[in-house]
KEDODO-720707 format. One record per residue (C-alpha): residue in three letters; x, y, z. Coordinates in nm, 3 decimals, m for minus. Example, Ala and Ser with C-alpha at 12.3 -4.5 7.8 and 13.67 -1.06 7.14 Angstrom:
2
<r dose="ALA" u="1.230" v="m0.450" w="0.780"/>
<r dose="SER" u="1.367" v="m0.106" w="0.714"/>
! end
This chain:
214
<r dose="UNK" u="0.000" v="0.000" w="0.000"/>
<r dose="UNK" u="0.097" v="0.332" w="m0.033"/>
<r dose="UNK" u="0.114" v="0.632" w="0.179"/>
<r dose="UNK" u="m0.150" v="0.882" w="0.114"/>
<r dose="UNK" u="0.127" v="1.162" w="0.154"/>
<r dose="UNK" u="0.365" v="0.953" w="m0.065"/>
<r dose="UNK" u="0.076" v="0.866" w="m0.310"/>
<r dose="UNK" u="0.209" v="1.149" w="m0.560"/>
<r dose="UNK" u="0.526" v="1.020" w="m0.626"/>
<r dose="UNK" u="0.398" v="0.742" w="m0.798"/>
<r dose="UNK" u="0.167" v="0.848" w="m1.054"/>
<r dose="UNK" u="0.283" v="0.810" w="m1.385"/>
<r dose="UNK" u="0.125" v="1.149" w="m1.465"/>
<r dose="UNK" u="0.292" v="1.317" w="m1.168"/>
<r dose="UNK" u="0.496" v="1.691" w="m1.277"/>
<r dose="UNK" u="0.788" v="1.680" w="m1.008"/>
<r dose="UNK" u="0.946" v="2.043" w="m0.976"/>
<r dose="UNK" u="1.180" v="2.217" w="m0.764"/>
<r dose="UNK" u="0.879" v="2.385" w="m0.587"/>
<r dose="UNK" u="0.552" v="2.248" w="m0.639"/>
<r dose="UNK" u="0.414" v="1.851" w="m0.707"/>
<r dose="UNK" u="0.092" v="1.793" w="m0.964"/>
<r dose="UNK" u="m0.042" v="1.549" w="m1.031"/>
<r dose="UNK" u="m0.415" v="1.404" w="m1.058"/>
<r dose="UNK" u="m0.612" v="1.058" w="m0.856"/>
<r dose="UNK" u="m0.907" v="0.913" w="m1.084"/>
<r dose="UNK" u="m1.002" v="0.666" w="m0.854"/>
<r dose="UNK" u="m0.973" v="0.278" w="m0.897"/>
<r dose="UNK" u="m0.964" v="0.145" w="m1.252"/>
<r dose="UNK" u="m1.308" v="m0.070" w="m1.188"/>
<r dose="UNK" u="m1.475" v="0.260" w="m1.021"/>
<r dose="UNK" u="m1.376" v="0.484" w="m1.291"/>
<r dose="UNK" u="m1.501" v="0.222" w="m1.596"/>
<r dose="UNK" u="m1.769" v="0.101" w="m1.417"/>
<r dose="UNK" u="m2.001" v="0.344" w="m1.531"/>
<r dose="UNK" u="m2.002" v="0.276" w="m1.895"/>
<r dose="UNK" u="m2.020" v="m0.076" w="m1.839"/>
<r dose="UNK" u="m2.320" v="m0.068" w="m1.636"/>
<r dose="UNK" u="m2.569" v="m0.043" w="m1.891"/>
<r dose="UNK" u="m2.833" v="m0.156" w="m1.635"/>
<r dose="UNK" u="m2.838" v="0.114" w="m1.438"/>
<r dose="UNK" u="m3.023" v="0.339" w="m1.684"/>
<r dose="UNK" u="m3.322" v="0.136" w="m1.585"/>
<r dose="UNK" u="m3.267" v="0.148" w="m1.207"/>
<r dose="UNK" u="m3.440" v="0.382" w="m1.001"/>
<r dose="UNK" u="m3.424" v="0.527" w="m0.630"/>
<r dose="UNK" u="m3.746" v="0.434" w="m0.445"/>
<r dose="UNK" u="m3.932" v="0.745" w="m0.302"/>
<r dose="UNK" u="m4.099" v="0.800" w="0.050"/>
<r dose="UNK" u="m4.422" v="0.633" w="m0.076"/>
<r dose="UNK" u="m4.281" v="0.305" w="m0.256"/>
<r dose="UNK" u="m4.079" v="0.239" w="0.018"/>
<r dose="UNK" u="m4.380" v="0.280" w="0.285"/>
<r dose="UNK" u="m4.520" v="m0.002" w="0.059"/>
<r dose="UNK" u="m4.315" v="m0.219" w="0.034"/>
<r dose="UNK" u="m4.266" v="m0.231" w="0.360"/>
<r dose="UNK" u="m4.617" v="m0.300" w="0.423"/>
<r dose="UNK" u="m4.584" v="m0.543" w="0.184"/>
<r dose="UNK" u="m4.248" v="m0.685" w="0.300"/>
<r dose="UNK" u="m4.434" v="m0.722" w="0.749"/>
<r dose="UNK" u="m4.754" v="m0.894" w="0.500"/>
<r dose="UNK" u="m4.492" v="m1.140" w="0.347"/>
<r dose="UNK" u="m4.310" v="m1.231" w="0.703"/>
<r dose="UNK" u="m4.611" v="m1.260" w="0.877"/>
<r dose="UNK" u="m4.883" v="m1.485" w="0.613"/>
<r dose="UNK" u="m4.594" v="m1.631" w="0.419"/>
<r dose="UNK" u="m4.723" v="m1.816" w="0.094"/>
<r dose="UNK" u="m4.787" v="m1.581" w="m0.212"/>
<r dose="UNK" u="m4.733" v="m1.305" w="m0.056"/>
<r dose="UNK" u="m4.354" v="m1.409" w="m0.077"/>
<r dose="UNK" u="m4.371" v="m1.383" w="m0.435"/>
<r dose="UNK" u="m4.273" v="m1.009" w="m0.373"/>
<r dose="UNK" u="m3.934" v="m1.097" w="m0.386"/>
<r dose="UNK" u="m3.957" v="m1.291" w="m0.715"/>
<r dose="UNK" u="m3.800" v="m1.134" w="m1.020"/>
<r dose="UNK" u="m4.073" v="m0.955" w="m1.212"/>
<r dose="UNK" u="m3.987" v="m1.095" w="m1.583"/>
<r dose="UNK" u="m4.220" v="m1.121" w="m1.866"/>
<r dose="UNK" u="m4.176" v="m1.454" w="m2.049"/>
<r dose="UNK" u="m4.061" v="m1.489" w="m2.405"/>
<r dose="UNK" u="m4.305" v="m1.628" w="m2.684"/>
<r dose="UNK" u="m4.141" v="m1.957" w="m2.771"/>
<r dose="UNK" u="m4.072" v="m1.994" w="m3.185"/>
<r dose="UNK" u="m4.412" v="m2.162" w="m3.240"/>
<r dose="UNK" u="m4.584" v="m1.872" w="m3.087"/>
<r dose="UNK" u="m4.401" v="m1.618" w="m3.296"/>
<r dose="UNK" u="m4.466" v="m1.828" w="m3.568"/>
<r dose="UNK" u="m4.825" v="m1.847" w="m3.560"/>
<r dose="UNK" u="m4.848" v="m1.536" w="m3.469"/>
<r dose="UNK" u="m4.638" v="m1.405" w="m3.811"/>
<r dose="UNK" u="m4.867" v="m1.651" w="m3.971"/>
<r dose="UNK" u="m5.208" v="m1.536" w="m3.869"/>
<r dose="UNK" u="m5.113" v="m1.175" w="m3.938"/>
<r dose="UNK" u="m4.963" v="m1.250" w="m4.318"/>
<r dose="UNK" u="m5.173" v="m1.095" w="m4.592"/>
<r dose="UNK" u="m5.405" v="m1.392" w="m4.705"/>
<r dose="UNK" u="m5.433" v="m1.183" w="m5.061"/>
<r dose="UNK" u="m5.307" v="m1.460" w="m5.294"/>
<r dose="UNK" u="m5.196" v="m1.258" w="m5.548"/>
<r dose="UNK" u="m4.924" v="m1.196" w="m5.303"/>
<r dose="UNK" u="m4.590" v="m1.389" w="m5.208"/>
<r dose="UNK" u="m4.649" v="m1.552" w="m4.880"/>
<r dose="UNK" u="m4.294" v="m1.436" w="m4.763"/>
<r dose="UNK" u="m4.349" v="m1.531" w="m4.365"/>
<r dose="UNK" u="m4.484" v="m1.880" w="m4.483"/>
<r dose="UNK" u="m4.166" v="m1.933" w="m4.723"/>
<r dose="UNK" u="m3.920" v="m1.777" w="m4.458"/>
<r dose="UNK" u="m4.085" v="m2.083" w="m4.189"/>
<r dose="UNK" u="m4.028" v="m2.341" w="m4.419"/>
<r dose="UNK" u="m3.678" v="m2.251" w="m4.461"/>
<r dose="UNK" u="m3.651" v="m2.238" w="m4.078"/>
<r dose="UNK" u="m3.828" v="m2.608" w="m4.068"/>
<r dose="UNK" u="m3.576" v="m2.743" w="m4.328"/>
<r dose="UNK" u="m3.237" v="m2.602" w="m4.100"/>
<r dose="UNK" u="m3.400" v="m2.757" w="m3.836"/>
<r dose="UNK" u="m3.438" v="m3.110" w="m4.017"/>
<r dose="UNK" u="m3.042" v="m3.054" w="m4.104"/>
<r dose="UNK" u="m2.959" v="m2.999" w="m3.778"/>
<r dose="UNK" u="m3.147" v="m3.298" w="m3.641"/>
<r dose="UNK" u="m2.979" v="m3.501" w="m3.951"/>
<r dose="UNK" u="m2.636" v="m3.416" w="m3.869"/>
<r dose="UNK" u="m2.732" v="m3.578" w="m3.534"/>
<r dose="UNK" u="m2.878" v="m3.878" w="m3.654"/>
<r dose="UNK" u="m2.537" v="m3.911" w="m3.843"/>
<r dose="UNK" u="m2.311" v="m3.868" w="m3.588"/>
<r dose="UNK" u="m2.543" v="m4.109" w="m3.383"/>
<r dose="UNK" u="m2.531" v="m4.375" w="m3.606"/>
<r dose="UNK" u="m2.248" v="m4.668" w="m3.496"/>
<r dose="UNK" u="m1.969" v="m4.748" w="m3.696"/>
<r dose="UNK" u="m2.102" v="m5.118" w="m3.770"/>
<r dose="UNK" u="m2.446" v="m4.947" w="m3.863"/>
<r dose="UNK" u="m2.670" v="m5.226" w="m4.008"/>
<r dose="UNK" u="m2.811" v="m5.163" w="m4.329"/>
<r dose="UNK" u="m3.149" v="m5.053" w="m4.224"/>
<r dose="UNK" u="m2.966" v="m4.827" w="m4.026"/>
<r dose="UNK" u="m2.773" v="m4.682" w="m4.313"/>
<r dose="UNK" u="m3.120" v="m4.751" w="m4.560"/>
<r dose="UNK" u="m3.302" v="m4.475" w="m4.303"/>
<r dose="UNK" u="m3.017" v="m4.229" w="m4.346"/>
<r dose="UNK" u="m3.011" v="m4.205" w="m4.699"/>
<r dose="UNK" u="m3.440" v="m4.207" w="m4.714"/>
<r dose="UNK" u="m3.435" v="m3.900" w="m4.507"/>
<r dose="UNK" u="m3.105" v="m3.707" w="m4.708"/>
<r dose="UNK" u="m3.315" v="m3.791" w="m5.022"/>
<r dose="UNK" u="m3.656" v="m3.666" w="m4.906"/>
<r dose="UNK" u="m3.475" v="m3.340" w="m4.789"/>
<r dose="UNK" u="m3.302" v="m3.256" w="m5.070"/>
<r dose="UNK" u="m3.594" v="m3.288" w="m5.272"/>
<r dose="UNK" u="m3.758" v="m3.065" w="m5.053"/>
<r dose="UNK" u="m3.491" v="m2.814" w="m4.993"/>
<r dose="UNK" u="m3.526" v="m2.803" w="m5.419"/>
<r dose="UNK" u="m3.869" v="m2.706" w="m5.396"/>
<r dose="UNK" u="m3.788" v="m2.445" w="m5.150"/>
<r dose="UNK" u="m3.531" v="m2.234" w="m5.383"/>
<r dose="UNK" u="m3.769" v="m2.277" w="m5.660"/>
<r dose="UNK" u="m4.001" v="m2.116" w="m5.445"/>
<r dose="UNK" u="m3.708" v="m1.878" w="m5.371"/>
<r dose="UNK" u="m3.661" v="m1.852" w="m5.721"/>
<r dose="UNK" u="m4.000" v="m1.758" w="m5.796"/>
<r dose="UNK" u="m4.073" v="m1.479" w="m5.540"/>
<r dose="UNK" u="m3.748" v="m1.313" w="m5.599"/>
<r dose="UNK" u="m3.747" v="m1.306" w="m5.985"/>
<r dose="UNK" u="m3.819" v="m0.926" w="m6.000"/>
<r dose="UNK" u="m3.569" v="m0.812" w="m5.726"/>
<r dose="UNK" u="m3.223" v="m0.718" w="m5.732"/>
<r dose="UNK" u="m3.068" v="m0.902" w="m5.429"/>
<r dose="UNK" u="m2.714" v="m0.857" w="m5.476"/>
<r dose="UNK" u="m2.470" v="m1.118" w="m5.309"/>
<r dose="UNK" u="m2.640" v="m1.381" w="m5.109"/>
<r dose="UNK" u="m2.487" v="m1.533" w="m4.797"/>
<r dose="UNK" u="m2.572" v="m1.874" w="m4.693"/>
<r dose="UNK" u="m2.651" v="m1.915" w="m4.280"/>
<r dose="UNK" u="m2.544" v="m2.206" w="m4.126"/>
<r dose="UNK" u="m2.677" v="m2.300" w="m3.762"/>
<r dose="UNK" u="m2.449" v="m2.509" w="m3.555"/>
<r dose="UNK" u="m2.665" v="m2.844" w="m3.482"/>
<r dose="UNK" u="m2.500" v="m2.884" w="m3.149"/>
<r dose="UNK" u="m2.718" v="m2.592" w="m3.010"/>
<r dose="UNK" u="m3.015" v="m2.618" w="m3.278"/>
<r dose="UNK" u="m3.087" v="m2.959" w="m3.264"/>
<r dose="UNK" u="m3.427" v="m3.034" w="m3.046"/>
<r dose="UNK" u="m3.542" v="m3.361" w="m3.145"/>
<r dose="UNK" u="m3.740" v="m3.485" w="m3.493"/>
<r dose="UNK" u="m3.984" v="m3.739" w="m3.501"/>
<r dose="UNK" u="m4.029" v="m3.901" w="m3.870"/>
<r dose="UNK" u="m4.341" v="m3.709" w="m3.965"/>
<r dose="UNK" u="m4.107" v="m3.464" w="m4.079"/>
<r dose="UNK" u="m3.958" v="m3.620" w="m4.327"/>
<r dose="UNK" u="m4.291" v="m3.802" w="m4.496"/>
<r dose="UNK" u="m4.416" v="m3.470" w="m4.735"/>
<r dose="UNK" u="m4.266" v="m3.559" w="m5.040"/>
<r dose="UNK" u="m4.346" v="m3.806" w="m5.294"/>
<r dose="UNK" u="m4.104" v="m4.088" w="m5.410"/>
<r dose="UNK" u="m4.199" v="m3.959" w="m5.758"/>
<r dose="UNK" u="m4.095" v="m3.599" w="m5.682"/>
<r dose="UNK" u="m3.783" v="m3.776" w="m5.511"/>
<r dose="UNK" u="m3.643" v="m3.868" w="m5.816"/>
<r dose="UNK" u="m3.704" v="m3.499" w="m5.981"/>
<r dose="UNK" u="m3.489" v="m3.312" w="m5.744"/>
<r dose="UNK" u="m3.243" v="m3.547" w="m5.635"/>
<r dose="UNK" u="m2.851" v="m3.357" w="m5.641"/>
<r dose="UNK" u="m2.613" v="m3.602" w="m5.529"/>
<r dose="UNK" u="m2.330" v="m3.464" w="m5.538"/>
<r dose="UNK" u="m2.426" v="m3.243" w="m5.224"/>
<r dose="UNK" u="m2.522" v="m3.468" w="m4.874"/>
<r dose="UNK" u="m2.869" v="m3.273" w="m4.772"/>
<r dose="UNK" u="m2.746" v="m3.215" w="m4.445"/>
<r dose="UNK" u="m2.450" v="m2.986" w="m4.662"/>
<r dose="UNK" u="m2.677" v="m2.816" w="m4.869"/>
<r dose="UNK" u="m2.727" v="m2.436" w="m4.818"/>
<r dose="UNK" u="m3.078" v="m2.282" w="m4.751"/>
<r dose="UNK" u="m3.107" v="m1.915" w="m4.926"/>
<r dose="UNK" u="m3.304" v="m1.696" w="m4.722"/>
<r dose="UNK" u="m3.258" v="m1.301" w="m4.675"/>
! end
């Protein structure tokens, strides 16, 4: 530690003369950046004179009757829709003119078919080295039925974008050890073996493929 009469002499922006010592103290480095790092405390308040008489009304109702009334000390947070929600909702408020792109419907779909990668991916990194061939048979039904559906989608793509000048694209890629949730198989049963054979690319593994969407 160091003296506060010796403090001075060891601040790097310390002016030593003959006569007179300057120099300036801003505090600890934490204090001093703590301020602009604290982005909470715009939304912090002082009580005044009247909250605090209730909540300390509220506070001698919570020691003494216990039960909900101890729910005053519970964070106050309003839950977040979960995706379904916000999808429905997007969905119910869409513009059911025909005559118009259904963009939200499109932009879900594309959402739904990252989300059958991801759980693909999994499945394939599940699957045992000495994978029977039913094992293997299952792999390959669902990488075909996606591809042919991840087709349809950029023809789709295709179609609603023909008039508009989009510039370069990027391709977004989820990481499936945070995205994948869990499929069932009705996921993978929308497409025809007929339409199978239309869209087929296979030189590019489904779970590989990039989904376009702005």
């Amino acid at each position: 530690m160091v003296k506060d009469q010796e403090y001075q002499t060891h601040l790097s922006s310390a002016v030593e003369s003959k006569e007179v010592r300057a120099g300036h103290v801003d505090g600890e480095i934490l204090e001093t950046l703590w301020a602009p790092f604290n982005k909470i405390s715009p939304t912090a308040q002082s009580m005044n004179p009247e909250k605090i008489s209730i909540w300390k009304i509220d506070e001698k109702k919570a020691m003494e009757q216990r039960g909900e009334y101890l729910d005053i000390y519970q964070l106050q947070m309003n839950k977040a829709p979960t995706m379904a929600e916000i999808r429905l909702k997007l969905t119910e408020s869409e513009n059911t003119d025909t005559s118009k792109p259904r963009t939200v419907s499109w932009l879900i779909t594309g959402i739904n078919l990252e989300d059958l990668q991801d759980g693909l991916r999994a499945d394939i990194r599940q699957l045992p080295t000495d994978a029977t061939p039913g094992q293997k048979a299952s792999i390959e039904e669902k990488r075909q039925r996606l591809t042919a559906r991840i087709a349809k989608f950029h023809e789709t793509a295709d179609a609603m974008t023909a008039s508009m000048d989009l510039g370069t694209a990027t391709v977004h890629s989820d990481d499936p050890r945070f995205c994948y949730a869990g499929h069932d198989e009705n996921g993978w049963g929308e497409v025809s073996d007929e339409e199978i054979s239309e869209y087929i690319d296979e030189e590019i593994l489904a779970e590989e493929m990039g989904i376009w969407m702005p």
